[in-house]
Short mmCIF file of the C-alpha atoms (twelve columns), coordinates in Angstrom:
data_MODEL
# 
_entry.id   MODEL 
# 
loop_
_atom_site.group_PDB 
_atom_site.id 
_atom_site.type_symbol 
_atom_site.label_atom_id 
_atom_site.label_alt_id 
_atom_site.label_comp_id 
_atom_site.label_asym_id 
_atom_site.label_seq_id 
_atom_site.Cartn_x 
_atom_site.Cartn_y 
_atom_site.Cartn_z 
_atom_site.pdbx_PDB_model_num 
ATOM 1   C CA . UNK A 1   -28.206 18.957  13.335  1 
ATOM 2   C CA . UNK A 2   -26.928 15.161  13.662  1 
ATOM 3   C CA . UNK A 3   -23.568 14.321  14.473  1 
ATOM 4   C CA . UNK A 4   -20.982 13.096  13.491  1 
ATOM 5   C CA . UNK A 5   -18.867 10.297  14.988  1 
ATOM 6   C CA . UNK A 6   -15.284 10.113  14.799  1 
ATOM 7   C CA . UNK A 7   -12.793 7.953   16.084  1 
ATOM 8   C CA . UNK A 8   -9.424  9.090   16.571  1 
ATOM 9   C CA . UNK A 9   -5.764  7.417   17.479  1 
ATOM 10  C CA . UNK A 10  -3.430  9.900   18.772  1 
ATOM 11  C CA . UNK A 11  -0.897  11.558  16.968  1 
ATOM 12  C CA . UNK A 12  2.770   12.341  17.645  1 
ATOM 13  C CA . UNK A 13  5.726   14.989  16.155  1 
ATOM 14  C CA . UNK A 14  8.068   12.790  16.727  1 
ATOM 15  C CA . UNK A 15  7.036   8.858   16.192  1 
ATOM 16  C CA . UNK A 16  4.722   6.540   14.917  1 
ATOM 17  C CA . UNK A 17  0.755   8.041   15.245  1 
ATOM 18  C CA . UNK A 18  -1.472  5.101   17.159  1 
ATOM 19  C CA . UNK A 19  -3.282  3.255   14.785  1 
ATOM 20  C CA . UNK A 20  -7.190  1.943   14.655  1 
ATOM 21  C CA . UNK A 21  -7.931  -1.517  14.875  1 
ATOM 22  C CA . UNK A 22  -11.199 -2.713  13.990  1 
ATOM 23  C CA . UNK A 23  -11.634 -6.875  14.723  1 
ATOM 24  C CA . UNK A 24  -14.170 -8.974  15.085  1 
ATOM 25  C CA . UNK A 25  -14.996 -11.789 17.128  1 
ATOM 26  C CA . UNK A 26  -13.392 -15.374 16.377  1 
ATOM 27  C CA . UNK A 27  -15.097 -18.321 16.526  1 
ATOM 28  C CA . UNK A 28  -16.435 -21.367 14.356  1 
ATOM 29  C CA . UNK A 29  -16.860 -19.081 11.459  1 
ATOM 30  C CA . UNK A 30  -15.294 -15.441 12.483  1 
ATOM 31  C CA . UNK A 31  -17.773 -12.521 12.851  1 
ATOM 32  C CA . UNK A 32  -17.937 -9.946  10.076  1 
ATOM 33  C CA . UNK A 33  -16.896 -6.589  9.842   1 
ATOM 34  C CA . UNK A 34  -19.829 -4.313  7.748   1 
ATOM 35  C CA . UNK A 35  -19.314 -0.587  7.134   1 
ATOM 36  C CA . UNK A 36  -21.955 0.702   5.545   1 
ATOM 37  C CA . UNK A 37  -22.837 4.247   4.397   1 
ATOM 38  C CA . UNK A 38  -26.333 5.915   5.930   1 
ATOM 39  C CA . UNK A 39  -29.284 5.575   3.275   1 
ATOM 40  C CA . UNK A 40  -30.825 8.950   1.993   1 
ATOM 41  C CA . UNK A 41  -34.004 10.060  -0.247  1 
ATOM 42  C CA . UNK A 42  -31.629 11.298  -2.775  1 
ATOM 43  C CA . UNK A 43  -28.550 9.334   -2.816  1 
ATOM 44  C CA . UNK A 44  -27.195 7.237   0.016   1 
ATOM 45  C CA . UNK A 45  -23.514 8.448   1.940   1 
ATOM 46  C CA . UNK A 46  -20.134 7.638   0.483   1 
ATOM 47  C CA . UNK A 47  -17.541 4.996   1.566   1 
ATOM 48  C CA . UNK A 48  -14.926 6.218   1.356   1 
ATOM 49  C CA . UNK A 49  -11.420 4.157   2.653   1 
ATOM 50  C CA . UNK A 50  -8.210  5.829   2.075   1 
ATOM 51  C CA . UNK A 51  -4.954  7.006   3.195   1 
ATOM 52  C CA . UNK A 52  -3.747  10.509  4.511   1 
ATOM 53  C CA . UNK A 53  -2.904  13.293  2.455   1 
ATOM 54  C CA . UNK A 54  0.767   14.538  2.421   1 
ATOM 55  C CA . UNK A 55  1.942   17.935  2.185   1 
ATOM 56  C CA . UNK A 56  5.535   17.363  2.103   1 
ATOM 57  C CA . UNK A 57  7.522   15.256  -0.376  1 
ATOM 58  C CA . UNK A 58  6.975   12.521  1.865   1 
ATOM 59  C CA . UNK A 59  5.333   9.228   0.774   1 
ATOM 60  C CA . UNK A 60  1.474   8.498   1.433   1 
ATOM 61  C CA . UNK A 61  0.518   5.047   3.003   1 
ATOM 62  C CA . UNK A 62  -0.785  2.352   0.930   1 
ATOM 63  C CA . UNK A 63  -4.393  1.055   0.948   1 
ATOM 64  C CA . UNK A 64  -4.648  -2.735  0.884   1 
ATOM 65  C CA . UNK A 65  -7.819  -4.775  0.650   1 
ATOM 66  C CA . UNK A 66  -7.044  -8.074  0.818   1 
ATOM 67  C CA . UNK A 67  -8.715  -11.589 1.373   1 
ATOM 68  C CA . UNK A 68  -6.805  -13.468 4.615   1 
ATOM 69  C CA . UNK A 69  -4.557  -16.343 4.481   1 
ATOM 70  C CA . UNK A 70  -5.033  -19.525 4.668   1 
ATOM 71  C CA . UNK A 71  -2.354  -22.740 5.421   1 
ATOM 72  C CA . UNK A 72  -4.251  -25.705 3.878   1 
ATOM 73  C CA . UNK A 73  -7.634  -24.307 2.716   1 
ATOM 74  C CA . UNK A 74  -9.105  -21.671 0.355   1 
ATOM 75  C CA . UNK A 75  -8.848  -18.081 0.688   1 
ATOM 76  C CA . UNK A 76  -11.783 -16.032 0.513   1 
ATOM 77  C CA . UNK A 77  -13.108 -13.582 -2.931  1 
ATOM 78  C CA . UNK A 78  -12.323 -10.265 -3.105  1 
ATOM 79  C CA . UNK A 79  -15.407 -8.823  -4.724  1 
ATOM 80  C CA . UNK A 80  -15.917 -5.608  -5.893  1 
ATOM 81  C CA . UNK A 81  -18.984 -4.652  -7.430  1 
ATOM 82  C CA . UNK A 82  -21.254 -2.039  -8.034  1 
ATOM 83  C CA . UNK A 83  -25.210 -2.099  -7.172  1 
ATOM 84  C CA . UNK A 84  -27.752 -3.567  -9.147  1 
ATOM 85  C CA . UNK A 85  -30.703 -1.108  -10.742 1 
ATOM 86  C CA . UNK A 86  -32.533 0.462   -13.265 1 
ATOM 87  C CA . UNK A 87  -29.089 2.258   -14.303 1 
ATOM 88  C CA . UNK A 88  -26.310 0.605   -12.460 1 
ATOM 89  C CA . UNK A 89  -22.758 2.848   -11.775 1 
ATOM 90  C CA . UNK A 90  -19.697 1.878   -13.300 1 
ATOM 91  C CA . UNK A 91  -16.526 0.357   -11.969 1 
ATOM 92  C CA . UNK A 92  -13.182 2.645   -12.320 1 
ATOM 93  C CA . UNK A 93  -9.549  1.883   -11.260 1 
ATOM 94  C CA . UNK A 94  -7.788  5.111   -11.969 1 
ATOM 95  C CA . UNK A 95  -3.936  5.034   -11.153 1 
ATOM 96  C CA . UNK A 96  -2.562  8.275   -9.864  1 
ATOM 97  C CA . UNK A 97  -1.590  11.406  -11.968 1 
ATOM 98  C CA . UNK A 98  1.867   12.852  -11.591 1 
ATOM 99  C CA . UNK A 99  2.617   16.337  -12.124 1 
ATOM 100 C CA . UNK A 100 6.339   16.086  -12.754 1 
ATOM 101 C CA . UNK A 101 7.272   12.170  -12.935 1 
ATOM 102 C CA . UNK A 102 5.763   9.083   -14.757 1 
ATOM 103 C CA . UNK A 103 1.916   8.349   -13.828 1 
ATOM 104 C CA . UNK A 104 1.320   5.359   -11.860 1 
ATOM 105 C CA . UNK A 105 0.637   1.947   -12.870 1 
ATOM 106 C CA . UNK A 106 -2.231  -0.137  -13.297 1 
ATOM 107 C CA . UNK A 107 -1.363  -3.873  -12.661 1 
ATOM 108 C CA . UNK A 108 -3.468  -6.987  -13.065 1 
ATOM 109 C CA . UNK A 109 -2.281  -9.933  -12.154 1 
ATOM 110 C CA . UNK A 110 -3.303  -13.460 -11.385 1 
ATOM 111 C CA . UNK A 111 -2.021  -15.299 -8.927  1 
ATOM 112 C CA . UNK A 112 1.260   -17.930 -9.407  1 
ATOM 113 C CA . UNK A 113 0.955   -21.585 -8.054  1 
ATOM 114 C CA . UNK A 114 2.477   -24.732 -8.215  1 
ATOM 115 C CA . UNK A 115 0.404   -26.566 -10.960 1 
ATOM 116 C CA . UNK A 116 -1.914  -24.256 -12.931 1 
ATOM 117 C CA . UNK A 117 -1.550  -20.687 -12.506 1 
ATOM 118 C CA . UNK A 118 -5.100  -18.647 -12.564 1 
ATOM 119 C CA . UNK A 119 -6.391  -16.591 -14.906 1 
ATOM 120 C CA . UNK A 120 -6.981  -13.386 -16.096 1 
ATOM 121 C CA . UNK A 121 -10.532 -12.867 -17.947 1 
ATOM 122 C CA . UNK A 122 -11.574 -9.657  -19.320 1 
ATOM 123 C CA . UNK A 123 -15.257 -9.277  -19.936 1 
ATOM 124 C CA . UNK A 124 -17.959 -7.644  -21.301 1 
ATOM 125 C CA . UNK A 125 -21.473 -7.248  -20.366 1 
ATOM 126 C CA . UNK A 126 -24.066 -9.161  -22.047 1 
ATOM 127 C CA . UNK A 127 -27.500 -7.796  -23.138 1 
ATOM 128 C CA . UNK A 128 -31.114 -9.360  -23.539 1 
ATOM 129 C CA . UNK A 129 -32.106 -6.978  -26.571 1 
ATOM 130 C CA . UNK A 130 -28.680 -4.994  -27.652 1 
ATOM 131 C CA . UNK A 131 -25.154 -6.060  -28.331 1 
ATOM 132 C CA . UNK A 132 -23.110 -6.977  -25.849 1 
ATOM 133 C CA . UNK A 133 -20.730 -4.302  -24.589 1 
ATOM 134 C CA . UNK A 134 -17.315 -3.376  -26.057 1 
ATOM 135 C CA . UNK A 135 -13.712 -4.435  -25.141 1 
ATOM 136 C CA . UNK A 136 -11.492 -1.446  -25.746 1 
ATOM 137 C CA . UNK A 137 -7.766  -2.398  -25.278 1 
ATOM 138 C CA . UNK A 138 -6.100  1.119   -26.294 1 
ATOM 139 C CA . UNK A 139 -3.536  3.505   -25.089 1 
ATOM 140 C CA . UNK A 140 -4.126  7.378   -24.844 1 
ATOM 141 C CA . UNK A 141 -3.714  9.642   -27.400 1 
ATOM 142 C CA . UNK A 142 -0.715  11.546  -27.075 1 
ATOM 143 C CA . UNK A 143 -0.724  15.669  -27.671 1 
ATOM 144 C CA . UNK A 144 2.748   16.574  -28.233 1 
ATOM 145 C CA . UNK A 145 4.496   12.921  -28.000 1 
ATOM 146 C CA . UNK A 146 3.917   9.417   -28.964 1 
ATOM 147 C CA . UNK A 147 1.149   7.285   -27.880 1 
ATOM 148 C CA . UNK A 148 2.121   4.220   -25.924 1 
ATOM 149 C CA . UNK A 149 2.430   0.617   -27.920 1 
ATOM 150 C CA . UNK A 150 -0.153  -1.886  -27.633 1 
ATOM 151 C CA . UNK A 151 1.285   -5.455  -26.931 1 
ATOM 152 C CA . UNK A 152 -0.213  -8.958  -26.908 1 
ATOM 153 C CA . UNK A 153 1.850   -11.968 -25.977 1 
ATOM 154 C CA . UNK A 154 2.067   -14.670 -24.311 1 
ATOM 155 C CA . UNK A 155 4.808   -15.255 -21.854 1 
ATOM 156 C CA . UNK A 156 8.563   -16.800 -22.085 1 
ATOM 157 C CA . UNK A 157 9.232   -20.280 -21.505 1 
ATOM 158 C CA . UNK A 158 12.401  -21.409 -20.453 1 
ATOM 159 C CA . UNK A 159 12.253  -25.048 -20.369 1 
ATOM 160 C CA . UNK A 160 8.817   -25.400 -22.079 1 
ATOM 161 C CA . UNK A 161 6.885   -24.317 -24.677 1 
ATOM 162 C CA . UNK A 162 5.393   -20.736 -24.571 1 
ATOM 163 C CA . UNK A 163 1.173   -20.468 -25.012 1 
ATOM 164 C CA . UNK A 164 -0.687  -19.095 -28.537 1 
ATOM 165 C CA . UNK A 165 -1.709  -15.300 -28.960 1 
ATOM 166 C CA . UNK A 166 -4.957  -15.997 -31.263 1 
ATOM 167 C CA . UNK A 167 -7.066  -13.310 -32.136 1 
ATOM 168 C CA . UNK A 168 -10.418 -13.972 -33.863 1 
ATOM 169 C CA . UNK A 169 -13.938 -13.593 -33.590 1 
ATOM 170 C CA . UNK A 170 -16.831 -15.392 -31.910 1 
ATOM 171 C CA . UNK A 171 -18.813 -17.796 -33.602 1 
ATOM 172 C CA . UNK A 172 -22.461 -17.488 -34.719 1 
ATOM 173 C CA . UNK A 173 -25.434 -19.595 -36.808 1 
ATOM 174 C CA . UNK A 174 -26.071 -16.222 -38.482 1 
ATOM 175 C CA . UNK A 175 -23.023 -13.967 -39.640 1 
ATOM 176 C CA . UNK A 176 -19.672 -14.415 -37.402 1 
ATOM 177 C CA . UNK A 177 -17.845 -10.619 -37.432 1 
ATOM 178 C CA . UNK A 178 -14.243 -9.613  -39.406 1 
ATOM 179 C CA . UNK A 179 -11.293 -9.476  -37.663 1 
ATOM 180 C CA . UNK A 180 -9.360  -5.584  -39.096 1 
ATOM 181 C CA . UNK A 181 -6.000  -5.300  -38.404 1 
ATOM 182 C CA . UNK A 182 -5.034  -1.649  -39.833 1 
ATOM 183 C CA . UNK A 183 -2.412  1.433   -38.989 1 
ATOM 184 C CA . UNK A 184 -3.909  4.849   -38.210 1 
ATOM 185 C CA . UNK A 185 -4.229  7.495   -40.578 1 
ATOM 186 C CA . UNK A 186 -0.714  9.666   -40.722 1 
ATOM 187 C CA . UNK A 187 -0.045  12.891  -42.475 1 
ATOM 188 C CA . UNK A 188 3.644   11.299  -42.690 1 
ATOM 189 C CA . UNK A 189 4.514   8.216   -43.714 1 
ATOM 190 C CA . UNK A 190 2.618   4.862   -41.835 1 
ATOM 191 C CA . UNK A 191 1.950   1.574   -41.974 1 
ATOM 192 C CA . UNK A 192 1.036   -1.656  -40.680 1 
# 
């Protein structure tokens, strides 16, 4: 059989465990840190970067990936991206499910600055001989209880004007598509 290599801090019952500090070399342009899974004739290994379990009502550690810092110049991308192929895997950001308190949230956010704040674009895929993929902004459907709202604005201004919400659809030499806006079917009483 092959091994396995593991690298281990020490642990403690009574303080902080040691932690595991992985850093590569400085220099003109710092070296790189590459963690790659082992390739395979089926499927290649899993990467797989996480914090411990807990058994306890104690809290798990947080995983951060993060780009460094930088005083006066740019910070780096954060890029996360599946392979290319002949059927390429999907992308998922699941937040966590809670068996007794309010599931966890799933935040996107651009970042602030001092002139022009960045952006937040939601895209589909396009397609050489199909449509292009959907964009499904929905909440889930709710058993026993309501179904969360669905809400589209644009932020407060305090001193300023606030931006446009405008919803319509794409344009096109041949036939440009409707915009629907319409309420659910109800057994009860609905509307728009």
């Amino acid at each position: 059989p092959i091994c396995s290599v593991n690298i281990l801090s020490g642990g403690s019952d009574s303080q902080d465990g040691g932690a595991v500090v992985v850093d590569a070399g400085a220099g003109t342009t710092g070296g790189a840190v590459v963690v790659t899974s082992g390739s395979g004739r089926q499927a290649s290994g899993r990467v797989r970067i996480s914090s411990a379990d807990v058994v306890s009502d104690a809290t798990t550690g947080a995983t951060v990936i993060a780009s460094g810092s930088s005083v006066e110049g740019s910070t780096g991308n954060v890029d996360i991206i599946s392979g290319s192929g002949a059927k390429t895997g999907s992308i998922r950001m699941l937040a966590g499910v809670s068996s007794s308190s309010n599931g966890g949230s799933l935040v996107l956010s651009a970042g602030a600055a001092v002139s022009e704040a960045g952006a937040v674009i939601v895209t589909t895929g396009a397609s050489e001989k199909d449509a292009s993929g959907e964009l499904i902004l929905g909440t889930a459907t709710g058993s026993d209880s309501e179904s969360g709202n669905v809400l589209l604005q644009s932020g407060s201004g305090t001193n300023a004007a606030t931006g446009s919400v405008t919803v319509r659809s794409g344009n096109s030499a041949a036939s440009s598509g409707a915009v629907v806006v319409s309420s659910g079917d109800s057994r009860s009483a609905g509307g728009v």
